[in-house]
N, CA, C and O atoms as CSV, one atom per row, in Angstrom:
chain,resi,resn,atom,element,x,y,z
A,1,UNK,N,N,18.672,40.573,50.191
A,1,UNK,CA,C,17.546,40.240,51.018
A,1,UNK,C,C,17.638,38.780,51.405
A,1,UNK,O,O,17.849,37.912,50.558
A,2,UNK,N,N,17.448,38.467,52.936
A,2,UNK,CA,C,17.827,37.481,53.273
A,2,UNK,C,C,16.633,36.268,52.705
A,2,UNK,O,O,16.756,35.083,52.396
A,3,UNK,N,N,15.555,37.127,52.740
A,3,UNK,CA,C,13.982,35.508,52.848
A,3,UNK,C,C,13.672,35.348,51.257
A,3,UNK,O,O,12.725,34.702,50.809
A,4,UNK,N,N,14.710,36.105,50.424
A,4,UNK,CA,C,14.339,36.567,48.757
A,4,UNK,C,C,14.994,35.050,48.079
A,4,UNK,O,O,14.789,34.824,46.887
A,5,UNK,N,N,15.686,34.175,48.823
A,5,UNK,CA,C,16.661,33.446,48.532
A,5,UNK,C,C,15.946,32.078,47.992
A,5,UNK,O,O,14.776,32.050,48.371
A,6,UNK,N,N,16.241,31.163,47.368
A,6,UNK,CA,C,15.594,29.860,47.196
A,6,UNK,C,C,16.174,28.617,47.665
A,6,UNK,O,O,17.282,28.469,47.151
A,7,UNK,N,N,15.966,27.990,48.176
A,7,UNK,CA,C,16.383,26.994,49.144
A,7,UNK,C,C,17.214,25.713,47.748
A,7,UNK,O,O,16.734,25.320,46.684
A,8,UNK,N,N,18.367,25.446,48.307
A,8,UNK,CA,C,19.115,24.517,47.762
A,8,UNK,C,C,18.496,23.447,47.937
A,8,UNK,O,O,18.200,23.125,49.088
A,9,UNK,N,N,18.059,22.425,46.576
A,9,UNK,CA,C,17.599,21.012,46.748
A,9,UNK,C,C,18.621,19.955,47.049
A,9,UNK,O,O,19.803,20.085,46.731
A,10,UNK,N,N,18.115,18.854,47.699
A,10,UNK,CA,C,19.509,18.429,47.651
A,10,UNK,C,C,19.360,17.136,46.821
A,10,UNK,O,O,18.475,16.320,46.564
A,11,UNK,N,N,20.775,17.367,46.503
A,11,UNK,CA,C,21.236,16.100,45.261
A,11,UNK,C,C,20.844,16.895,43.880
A,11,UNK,O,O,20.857,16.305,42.800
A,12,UNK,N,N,20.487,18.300,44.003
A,12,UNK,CA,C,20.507,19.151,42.788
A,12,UNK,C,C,21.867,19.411,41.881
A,12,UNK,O,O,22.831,19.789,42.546
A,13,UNK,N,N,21.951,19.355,41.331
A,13,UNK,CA,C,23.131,20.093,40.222
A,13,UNK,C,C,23.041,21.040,40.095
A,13,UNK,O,O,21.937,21.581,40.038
A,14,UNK,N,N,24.683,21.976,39.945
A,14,UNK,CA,C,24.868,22.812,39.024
A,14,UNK,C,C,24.833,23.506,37.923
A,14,UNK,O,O,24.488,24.617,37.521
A,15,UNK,N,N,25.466,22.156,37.409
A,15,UNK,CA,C,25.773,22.242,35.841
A,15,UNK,C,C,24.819,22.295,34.727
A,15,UNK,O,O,23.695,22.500,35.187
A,16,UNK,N,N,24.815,22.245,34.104
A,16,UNK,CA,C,23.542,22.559,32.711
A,16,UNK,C,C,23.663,20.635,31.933
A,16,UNK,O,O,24.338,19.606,31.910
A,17,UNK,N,N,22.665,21.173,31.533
A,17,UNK,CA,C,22.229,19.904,31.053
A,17,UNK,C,C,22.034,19.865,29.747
A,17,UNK,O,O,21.285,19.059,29.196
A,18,UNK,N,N,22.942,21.056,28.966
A,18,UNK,CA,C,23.319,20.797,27.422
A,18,UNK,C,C,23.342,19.770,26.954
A,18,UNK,O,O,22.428,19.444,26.197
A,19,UNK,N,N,24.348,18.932,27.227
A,19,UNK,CA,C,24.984,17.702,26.597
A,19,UNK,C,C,24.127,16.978,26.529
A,19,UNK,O,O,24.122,16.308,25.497
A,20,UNK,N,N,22.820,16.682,27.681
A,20,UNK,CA,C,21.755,15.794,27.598
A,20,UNK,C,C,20.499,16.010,26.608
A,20,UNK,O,O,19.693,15.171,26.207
A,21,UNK,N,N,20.577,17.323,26.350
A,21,UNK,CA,C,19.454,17.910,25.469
A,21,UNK,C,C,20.198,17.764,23.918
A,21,UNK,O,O,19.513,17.429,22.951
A,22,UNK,N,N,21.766,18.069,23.776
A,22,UNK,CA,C,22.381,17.504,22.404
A,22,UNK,C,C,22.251,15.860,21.762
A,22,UNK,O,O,22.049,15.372,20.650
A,23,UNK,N,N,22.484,15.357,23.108
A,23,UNK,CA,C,22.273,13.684,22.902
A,23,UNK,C,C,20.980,13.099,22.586
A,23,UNK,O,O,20.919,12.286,21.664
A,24,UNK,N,N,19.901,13.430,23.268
A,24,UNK,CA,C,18.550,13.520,22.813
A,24,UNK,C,C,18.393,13.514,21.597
A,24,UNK,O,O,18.074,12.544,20.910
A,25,UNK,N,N,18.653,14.849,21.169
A,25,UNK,CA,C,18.420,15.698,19.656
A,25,UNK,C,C,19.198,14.414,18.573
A,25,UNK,O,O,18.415,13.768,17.877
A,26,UNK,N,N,20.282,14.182,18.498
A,26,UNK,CA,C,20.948,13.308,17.836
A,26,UNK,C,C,20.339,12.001,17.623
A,26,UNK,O,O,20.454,11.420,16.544
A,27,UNK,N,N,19.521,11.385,18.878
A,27,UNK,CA,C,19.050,10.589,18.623
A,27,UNK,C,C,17.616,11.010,17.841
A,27,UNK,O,O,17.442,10.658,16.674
A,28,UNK,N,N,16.669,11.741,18.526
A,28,UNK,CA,C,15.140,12.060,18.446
A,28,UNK,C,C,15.075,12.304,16.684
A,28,UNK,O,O,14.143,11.838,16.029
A,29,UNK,N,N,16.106,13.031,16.103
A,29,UNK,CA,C,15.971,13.699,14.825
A,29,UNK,C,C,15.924,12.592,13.192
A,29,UNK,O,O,15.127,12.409,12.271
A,30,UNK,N,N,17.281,12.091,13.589
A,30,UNK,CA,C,16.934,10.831,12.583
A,30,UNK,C,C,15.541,9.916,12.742
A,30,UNK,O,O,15.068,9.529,11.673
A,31,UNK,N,N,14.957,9.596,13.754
A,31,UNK,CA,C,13.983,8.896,14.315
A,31,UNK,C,C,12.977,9.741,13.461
A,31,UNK,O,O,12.316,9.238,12.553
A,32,UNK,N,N,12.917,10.907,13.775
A,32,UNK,CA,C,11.667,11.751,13.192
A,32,UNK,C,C,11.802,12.364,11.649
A,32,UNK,O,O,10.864,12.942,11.100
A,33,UNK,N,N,12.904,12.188,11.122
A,33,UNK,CA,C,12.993,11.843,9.863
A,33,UNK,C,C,12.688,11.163,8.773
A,33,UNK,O,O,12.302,11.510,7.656
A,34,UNK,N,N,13.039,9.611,9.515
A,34,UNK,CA,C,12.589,8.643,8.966
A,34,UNK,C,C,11.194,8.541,8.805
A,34,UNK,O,O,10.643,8.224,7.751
A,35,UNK,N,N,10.350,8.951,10.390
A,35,UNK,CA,C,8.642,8.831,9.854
A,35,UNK,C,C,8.376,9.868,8.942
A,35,UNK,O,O,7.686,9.430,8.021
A,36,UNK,N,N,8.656,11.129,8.811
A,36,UNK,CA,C,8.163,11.827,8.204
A,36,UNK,C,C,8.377,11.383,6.761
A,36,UNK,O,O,7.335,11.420,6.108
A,37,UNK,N,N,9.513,10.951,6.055
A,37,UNK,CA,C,9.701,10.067,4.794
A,37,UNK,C,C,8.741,9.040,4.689
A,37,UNK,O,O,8.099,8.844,3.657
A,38,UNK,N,N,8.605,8.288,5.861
A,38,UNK,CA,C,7.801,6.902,5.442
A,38,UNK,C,C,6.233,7.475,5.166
A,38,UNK,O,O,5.544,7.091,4.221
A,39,UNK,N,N,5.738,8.622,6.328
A,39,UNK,CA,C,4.621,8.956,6.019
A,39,UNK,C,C,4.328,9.561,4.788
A,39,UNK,O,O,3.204,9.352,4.331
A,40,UNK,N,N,5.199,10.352,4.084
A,40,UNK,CA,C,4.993,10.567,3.305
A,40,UNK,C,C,5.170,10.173,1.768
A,40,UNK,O,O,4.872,10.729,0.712
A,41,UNK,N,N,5.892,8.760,2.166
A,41,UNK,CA,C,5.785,7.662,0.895
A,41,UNK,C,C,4.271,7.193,1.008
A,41,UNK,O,O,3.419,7.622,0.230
A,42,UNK,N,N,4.020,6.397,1.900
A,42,UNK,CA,C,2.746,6.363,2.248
A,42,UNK,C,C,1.529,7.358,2.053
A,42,UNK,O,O,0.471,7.221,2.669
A,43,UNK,N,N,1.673,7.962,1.511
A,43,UNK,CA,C,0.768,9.379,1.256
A,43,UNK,C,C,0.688,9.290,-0.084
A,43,UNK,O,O,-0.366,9.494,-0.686
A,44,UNK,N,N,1.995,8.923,-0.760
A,44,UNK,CA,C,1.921,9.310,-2.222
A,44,UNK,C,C,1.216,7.923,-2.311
A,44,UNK,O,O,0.109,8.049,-2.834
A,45,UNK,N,N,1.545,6.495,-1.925
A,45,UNK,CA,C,0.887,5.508,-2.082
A,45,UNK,C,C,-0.254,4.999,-2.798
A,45,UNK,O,O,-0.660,4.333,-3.751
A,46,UNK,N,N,-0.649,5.970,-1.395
A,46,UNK,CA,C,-2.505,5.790,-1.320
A,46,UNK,C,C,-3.064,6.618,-2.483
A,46,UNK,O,O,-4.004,6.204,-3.161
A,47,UNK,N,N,-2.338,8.046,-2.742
A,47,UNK,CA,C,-2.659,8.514,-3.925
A,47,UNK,C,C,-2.442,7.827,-5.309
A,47,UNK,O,O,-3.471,7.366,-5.803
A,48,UNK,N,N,-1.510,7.704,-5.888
A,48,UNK,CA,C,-1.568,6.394,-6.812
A,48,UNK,C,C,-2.634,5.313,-6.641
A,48,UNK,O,O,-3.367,5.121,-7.611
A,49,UNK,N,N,-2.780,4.739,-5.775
A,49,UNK,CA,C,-4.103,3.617,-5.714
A,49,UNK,C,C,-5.172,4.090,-5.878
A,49,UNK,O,O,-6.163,3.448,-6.224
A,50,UNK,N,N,-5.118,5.842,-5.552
A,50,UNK,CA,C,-6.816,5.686,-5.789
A,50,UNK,C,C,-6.744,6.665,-7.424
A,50,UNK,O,O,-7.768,7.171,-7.882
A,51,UNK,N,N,-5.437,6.785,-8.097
A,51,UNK,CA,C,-5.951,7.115,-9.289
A,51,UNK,C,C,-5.824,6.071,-10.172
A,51,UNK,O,O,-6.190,6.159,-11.344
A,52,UNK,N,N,-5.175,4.781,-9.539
A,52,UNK,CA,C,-5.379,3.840,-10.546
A,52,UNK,C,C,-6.800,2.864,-10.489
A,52,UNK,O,O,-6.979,2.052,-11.396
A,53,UNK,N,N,-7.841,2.999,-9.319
A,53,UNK,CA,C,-8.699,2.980,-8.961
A,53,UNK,C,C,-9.752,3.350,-9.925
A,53,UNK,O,O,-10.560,2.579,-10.444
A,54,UNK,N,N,-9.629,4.849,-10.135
A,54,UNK,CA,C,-10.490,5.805,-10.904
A,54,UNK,C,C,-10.227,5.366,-12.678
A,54,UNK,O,O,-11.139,5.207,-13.490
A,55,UNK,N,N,-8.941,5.254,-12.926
A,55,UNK,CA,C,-8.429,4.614,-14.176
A,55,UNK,C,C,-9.072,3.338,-14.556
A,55,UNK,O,O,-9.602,3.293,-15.666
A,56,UNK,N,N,-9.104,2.201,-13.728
A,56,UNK,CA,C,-9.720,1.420,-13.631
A,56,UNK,C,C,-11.380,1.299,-13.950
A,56,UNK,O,O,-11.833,0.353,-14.596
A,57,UNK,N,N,-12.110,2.241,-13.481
A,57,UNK,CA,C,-13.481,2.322,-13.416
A,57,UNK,C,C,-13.710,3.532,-14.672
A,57,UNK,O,O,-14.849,3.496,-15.136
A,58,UNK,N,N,-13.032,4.318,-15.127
A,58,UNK,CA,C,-13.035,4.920,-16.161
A,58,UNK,C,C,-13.345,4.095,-17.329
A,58,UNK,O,O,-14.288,4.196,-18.114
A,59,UNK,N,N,-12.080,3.003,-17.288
A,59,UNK,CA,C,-11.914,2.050,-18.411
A,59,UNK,C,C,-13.170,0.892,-18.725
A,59,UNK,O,O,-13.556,0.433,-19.800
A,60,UNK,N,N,-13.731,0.569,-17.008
A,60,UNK,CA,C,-14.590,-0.274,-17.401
A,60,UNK,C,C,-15.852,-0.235,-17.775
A,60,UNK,O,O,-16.658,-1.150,-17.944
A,61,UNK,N,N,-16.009,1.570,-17.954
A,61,UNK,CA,C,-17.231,2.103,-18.326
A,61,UNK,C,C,-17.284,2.394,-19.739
A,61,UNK,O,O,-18.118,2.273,-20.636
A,62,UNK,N,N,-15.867,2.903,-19.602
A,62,UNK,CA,C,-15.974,2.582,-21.633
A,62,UNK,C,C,-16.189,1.179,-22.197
A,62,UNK,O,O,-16.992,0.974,-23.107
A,63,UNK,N,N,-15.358,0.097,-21.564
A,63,UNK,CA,C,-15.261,-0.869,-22.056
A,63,UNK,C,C,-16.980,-1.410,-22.199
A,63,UNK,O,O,-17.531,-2.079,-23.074
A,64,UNK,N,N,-17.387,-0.928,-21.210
A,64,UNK,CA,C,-19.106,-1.676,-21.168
A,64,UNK,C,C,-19.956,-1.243,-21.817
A,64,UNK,O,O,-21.046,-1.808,-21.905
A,65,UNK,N,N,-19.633,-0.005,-22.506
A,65,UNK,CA,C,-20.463,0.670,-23.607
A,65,UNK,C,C,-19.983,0.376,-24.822
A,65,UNK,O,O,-20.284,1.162,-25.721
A,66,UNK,N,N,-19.246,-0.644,-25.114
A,66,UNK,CA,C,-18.421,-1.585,-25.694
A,66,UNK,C,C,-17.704,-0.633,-26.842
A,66,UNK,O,O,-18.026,-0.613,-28.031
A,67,UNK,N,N,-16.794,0.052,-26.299
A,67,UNK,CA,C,-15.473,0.746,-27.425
A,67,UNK,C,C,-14.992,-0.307,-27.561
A,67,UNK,O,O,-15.041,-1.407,-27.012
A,68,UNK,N,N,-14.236,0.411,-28.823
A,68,UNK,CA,C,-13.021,-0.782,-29.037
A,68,UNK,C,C,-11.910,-0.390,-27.596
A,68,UNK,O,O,-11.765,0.532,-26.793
A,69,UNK,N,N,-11.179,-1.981,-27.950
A,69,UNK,CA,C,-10.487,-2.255,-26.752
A,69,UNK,C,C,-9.196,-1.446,-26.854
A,69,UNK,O,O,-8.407,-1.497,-25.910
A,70,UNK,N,N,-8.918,-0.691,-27.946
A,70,UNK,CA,C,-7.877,0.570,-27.932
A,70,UNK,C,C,-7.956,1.442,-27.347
A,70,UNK,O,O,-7.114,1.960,-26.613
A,71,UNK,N,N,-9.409,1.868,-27.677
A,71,UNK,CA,C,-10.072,3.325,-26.879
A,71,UNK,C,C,-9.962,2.667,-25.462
A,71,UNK,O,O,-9.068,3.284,-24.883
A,72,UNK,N,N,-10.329,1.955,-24.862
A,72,UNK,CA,C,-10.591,1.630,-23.650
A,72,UNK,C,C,-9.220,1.693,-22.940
A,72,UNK,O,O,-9.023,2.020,-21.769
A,73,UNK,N,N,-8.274,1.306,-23.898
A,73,UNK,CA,C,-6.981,1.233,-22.714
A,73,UNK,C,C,-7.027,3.159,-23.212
A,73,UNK,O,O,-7.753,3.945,-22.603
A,74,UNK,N,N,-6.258,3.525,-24.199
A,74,UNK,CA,C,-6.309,4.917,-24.071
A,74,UNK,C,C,-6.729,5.538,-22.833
A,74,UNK,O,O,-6.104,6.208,-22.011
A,75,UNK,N,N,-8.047,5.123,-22.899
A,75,UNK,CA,C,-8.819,6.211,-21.876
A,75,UNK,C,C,-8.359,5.817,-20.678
A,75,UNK,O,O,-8.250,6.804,-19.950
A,76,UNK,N,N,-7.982,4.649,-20.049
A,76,UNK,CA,C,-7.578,3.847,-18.875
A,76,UNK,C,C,-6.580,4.971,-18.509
A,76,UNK,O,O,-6.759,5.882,-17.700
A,77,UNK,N,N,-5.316,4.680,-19.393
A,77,UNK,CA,C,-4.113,5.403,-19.185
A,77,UNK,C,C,-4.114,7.003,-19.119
A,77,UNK,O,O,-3.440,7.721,-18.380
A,78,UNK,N,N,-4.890,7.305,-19.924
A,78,UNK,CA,C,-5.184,8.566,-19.540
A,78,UNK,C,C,-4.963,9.030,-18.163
A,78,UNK,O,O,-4.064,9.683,-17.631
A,79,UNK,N,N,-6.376,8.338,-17.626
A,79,UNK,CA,C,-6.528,8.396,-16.243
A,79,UNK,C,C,-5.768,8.009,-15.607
A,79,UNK,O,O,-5.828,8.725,-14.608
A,80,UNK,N,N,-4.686,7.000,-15.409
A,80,UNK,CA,C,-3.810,5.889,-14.818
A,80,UNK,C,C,-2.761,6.781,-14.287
A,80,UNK,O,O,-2.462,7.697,-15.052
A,81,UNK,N,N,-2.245,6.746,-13.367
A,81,UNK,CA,C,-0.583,7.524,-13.672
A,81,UNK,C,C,0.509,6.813,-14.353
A,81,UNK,O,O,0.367,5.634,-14.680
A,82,UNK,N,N,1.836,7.612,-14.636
A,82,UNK,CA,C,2.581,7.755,-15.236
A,82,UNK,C,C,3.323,6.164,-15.298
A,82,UNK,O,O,3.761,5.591,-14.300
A,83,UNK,N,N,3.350,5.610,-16.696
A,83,UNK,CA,C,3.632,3.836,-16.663
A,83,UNK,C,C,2.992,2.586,-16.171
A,83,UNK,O,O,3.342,1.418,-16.000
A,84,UNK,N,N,1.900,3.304,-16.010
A,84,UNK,CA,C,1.054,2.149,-15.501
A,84,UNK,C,C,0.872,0.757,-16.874
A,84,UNK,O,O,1.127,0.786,-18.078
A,85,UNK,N,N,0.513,0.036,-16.283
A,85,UNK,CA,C,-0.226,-1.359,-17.659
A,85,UNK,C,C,-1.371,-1.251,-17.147
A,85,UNK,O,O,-1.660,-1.178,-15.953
A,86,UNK,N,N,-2.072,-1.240,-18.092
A,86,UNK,CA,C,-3.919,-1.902,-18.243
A,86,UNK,C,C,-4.259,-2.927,-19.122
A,86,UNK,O,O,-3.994,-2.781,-20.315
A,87,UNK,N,N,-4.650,-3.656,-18.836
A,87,UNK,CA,C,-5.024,-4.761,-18.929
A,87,UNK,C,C,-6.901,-5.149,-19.392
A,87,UNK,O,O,-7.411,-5.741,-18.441
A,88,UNK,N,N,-7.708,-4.984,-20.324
A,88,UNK,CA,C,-8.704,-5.213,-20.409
A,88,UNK,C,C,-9.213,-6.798,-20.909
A,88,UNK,O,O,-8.823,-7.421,-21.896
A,89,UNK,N,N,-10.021,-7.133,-20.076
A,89,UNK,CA,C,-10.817,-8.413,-20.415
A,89,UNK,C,C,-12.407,-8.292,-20.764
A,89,UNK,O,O,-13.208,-7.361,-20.677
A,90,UNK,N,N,-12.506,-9.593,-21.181
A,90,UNK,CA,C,-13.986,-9.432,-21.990
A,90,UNK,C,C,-13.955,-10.764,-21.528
A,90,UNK,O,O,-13.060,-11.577,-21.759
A,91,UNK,N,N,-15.258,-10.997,-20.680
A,91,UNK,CA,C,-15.889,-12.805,-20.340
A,91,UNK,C,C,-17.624,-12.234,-21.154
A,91,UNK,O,O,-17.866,-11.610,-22.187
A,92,UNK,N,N,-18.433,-12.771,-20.179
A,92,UNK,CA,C,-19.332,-13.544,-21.142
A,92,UNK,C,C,-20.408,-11.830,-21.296
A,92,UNK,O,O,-20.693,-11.204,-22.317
A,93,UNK,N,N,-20.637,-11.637,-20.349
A,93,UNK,CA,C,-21.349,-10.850,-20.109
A,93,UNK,C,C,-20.922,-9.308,-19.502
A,93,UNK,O,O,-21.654,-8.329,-19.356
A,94,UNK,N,N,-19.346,-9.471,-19.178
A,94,UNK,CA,C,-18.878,-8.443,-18.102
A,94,UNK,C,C,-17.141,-8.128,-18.398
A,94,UNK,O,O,-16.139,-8.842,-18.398
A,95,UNK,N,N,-17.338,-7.038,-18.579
A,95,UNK,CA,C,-15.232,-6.961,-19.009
A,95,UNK,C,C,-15.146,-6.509,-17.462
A,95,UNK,O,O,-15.886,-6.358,-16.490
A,96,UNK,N,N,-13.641,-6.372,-17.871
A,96,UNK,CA,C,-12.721,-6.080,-15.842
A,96,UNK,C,C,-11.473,-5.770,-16.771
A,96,UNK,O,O,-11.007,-6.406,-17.717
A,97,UNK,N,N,-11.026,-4.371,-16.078
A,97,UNK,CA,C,-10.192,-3.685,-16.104
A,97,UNK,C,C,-9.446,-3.824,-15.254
A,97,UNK,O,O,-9.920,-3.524,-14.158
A,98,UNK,N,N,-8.235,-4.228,-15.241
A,98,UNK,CA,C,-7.005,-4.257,-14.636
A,98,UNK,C,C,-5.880,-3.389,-14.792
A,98,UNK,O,O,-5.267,-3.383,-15.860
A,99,UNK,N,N,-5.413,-2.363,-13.457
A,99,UNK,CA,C,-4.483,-1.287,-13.530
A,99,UNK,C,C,-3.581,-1.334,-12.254
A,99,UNK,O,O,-3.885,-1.287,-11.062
A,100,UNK,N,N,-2.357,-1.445,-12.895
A,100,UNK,CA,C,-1.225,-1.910,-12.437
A,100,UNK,C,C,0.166,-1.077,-12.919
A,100,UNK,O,O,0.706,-0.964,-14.019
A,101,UNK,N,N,0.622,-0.332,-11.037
A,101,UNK,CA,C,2.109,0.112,-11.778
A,101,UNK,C,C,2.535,0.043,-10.356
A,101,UNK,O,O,1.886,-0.494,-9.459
A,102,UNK,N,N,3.872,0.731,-10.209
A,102,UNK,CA,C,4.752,0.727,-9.005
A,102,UNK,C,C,4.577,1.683,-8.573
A,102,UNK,O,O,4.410,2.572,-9.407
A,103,UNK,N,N,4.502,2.131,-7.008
A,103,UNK,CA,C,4.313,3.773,-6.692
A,103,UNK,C,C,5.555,4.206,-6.853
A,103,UNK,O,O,6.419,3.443,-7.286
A,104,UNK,N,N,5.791,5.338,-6.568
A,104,UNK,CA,C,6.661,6.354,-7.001
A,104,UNK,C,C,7.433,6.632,-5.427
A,104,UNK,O,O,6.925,6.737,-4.310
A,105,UNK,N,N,8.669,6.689,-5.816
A,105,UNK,CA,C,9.815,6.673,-5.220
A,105,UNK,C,C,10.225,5.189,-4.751
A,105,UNK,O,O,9.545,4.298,-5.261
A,106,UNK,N,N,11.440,4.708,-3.676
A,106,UNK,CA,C,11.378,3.926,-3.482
A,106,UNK,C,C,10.823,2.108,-4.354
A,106,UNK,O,O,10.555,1.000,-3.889
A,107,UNK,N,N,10.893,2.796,-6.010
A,107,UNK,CA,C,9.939,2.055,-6.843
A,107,UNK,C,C,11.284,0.520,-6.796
A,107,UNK,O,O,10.967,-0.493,-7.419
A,108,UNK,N,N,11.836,0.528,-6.493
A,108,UNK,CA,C,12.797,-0.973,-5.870
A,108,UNK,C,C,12.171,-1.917,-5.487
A,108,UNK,O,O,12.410,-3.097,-5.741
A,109,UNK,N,N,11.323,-1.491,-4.849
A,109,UNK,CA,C,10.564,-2.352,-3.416
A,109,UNK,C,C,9.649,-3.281,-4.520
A,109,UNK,O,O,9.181,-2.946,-5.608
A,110,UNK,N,N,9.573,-4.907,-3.618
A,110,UNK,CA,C,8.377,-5.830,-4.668
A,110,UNK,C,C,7.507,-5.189,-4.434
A,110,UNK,O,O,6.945,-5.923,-3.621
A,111,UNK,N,N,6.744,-4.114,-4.525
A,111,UNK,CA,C,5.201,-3.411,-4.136
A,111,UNK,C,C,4.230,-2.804,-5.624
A,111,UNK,O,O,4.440,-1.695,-6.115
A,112,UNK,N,N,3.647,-3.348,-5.921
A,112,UNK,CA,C,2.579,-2.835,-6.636
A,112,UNK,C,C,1.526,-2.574,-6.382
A,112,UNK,O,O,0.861,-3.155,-5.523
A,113,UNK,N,N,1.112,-1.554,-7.140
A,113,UNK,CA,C,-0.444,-1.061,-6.979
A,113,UNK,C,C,-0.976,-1.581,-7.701
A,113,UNK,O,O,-0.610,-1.517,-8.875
A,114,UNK,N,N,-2.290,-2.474,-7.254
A,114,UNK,CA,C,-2.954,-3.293,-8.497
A,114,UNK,C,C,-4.451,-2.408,-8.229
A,114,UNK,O,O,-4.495,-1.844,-7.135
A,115,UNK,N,N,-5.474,-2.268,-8.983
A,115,UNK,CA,C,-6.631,-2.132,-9.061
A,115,UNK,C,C,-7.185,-2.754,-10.236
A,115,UNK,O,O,-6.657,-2.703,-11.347
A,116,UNK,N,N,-8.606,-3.529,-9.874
A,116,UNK,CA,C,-9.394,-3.647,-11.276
A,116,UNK,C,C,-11.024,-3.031,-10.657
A,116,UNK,O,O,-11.359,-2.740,-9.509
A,117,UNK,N,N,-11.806,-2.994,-11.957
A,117,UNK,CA,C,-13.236,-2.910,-11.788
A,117,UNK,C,C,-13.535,-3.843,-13.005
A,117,UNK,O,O,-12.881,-4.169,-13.996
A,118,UNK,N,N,-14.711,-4.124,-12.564
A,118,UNK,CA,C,-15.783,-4.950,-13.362
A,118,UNK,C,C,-17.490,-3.967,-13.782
A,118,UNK,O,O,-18.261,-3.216,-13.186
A,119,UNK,N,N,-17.370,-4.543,-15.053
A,119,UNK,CA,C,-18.944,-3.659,-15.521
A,119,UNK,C,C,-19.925,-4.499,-16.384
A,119,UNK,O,O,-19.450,-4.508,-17.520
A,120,UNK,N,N,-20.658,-4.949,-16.365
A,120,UNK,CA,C,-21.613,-5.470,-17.034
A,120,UNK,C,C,-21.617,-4.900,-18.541
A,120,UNK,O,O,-21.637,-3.682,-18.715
A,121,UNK,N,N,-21.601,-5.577,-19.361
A,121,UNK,CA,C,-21.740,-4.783,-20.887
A,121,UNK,C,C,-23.206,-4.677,-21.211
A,121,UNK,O,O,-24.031,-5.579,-21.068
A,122,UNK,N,N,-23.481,-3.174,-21.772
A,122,UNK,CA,C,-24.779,-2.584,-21.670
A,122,UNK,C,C,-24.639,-3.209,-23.460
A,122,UNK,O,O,-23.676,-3.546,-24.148
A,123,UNK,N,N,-26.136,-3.134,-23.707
A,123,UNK,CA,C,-26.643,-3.293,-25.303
A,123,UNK,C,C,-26.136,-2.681,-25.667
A,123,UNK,O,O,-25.562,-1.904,-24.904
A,124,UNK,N,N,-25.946,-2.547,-27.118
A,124,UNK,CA,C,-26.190,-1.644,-28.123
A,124,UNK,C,C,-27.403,-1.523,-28.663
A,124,UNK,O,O,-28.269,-2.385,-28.812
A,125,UNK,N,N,-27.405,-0.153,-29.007
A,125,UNK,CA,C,-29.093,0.268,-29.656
A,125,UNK,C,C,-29.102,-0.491,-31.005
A,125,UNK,O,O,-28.261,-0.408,-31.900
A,126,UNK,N,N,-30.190,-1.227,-30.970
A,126,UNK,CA,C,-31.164,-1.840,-32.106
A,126,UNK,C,C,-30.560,-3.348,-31.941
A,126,UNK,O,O,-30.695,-4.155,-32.860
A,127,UNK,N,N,-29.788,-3.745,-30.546
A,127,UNK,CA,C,-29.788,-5.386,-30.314
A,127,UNK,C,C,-31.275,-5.466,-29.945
A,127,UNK,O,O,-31.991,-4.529,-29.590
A,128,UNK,N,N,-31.563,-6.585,-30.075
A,128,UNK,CA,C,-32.637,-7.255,-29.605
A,128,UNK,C,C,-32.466,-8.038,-27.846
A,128,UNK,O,O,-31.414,-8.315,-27.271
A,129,UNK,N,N,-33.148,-8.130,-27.607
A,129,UNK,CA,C,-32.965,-9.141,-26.044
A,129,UNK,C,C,-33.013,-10.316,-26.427
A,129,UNK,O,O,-32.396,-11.138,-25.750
A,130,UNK,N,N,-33.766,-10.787,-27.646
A,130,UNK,CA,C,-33.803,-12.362,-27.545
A,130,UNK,C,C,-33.099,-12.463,-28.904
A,130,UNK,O,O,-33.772,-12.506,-29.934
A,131,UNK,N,N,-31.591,-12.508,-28.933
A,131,UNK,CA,C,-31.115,-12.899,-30.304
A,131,UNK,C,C,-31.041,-14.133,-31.018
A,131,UNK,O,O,-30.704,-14.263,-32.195
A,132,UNK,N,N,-31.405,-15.094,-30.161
A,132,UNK,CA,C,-31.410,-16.620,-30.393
A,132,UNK,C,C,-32.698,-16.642,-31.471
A,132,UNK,O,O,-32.385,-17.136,-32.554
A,133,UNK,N,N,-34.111,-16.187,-31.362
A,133,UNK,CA,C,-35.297,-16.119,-32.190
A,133,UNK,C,C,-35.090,-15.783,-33.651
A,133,UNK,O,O,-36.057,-15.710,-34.410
């Protein structure tokens, strides 16, 4: 059929355009590799920070109901992930928990996860408020 036909563009090609869609690919793939690794270092990251976060505020709630400072790391690490250090302080009125490790994979890198919390130390039953009297 003569009018069934499609009109030649001009300056169109023949040929296929394999080689351009292989060359692409070669490049596009490593490219999209790499983010998907980085995103997902970055993923584990943020997870670690926020359980050393929670470790952190775990610890400084024991610590403020004033355990001993054994129990307090215990319980820290508990919560902490895997090799973390905790670190507990005692100032005048207020301990601060400090939780600190390297994320996971890539653990080479200078990068640490630091978190602390701070808690006011509550009484103990049968202190007095005015112990100076």
């Amino acid at each position: 059929m003569r009018g069934c036909e499609r009109p030649a563009r001009v300056g169109a090609r023949r040929r296929g355009d394999g080689g351009f869609v292989t060359a692409e690919t070669a490049v596009v793939l490593p490219v999209l590799v790499v983010f998907v690794t980085a995103l997902v270092w970055a993923l584990l990251a943020v997870a670690v920070q926020i359980q050393c976060a929670d470790a952190a505020r775990t610890g400084a709630r024991a610590a403020a109901r004033q355990d001993p400072a054994d129990a307090v790391v215990a319980v820290a690490r508990e919560a902490a992930p895997r090799g973390a250090r905790v670190t507990v302080g005692r100032e005048a009125d207020r301990v601060r928990v400090v939780v600190v490790t390297e994320p996971p994979l890539l653990g080479g890198l200078p990068f640490e996860v630091r978190e602390e919390a701070v808690a006011s130390v509550e009484q103990a039953v049968g202190e007095t408020a005015e112990e100076g009297s």
